[in-house]
C-alpha positions as CSV (number, residue, x, y, z in Angstrom):
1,X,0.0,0.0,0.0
2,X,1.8,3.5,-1.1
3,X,1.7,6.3,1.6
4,X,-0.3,8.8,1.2
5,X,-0.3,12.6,2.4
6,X,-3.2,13.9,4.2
7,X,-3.7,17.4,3.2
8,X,-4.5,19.7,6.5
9,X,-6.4,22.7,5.6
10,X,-6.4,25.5,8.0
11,X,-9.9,26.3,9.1
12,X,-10.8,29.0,11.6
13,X,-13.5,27.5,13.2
14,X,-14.8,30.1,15.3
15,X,-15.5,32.4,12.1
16,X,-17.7,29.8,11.0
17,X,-21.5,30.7,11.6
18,X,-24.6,28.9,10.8
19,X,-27.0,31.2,8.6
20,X,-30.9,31.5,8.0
21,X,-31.7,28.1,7.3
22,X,-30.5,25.9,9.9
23,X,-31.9,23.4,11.2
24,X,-32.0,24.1,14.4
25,X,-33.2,26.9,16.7
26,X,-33.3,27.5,20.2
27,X,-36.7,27.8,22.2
28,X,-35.6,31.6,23.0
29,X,-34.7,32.6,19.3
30,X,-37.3,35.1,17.8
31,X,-39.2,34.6,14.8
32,X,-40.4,37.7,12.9
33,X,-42.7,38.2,9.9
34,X,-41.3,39.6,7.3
35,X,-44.3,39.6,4.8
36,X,-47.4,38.1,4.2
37,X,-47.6,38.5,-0.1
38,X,-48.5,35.7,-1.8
39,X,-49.2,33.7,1.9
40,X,-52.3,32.5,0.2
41,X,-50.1,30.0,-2.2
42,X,-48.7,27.8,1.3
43,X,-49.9,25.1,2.5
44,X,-52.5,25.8,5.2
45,X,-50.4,24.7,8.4
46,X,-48.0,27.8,6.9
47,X,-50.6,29.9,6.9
48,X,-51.2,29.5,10.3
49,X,-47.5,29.7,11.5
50,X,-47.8,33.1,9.4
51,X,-51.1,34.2,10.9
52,X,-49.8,33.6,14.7
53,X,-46.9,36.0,14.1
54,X,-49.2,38.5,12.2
55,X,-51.1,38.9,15.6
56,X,-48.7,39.2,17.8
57,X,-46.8,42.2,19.4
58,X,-44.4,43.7,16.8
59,X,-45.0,40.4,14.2
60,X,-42.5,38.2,16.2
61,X,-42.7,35.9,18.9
62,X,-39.9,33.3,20.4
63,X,-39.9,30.0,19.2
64,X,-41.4,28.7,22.5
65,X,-44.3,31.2,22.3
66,X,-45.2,29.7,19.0
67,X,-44.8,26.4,19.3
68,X,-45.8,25.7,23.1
69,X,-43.6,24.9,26.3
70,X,-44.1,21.0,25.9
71,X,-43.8,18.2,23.5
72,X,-47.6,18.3,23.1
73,X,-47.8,22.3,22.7
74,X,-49.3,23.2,25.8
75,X,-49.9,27.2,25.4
76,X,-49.0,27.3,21.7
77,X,-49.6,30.8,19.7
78,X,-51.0,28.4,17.2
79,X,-53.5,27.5,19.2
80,X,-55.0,31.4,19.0
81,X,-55.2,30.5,15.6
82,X,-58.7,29.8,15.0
83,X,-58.3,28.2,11.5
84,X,-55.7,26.1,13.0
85,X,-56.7,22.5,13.3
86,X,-54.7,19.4,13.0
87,X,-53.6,16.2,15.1
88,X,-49.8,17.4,14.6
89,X,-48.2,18.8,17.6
90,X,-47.3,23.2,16.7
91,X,-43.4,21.5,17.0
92,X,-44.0,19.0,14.4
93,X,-45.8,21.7,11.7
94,X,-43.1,24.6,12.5
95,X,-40.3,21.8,12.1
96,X,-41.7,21.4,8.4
97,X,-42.5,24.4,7.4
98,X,-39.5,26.8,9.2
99,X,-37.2,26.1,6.5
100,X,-39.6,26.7,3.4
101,X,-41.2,30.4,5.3
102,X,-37.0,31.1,5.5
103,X,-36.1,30.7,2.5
104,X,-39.1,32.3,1.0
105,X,-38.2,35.1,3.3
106,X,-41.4,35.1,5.0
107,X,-39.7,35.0,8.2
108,X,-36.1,36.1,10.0
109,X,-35.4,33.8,13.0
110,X,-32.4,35.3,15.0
């Protein structure tokens, strides 16, 4: 077997930053609407998510606001939402959907 060199790249690690669209966000993070055109073309869950923030102080809420302080989504924003209606837990639809309203640039989460 020939030897081989193992390249080391130097990498400044502590630069490095997740953006927008990662896939995970703490409970205290803040999600705020950024627009509501063309909302009507979502799925319905997205709507609501949309709709929850659109009624809130300022258009943002945390995460934990929105999606509830337990698994099943006990004192969920989305549950103010009176269109909302579904067996899926708020966590469950905003784990879906966060990505798709980000990218669309619907919403900012910081």
């Amino acid at each position: 077997m020939k030897n081989k060199t193992i390249e080391k790249k130097a990498t400044n690690f502590k630069a490095f930053k997740v953006q927008g669209n990662g896939r995970r966000f703490d409970k205290t993070s803040v999600i705020t609407l950024n627009t509501v055109a063309n909302a009507n073309k979502l799925p319905h869950q997205a709507q609501c998510i949309l709709k929850a923030l659109a009624d809130a102080d300022s258009n943002s809420m945390t995460v934990e606001q929105l999606i509830g302080t337990d698994a099943s989504g006990l004192n969920s924003a989305l549950d103010n939402v009176a269109e909302f209606n579904t067996v899926q837990t708020p966590a469950k639809i905003w784990q879906f959907y966060k990505n798709r309203l980000i990218k669309s640039d619907f919403i900012t989460v910081a």
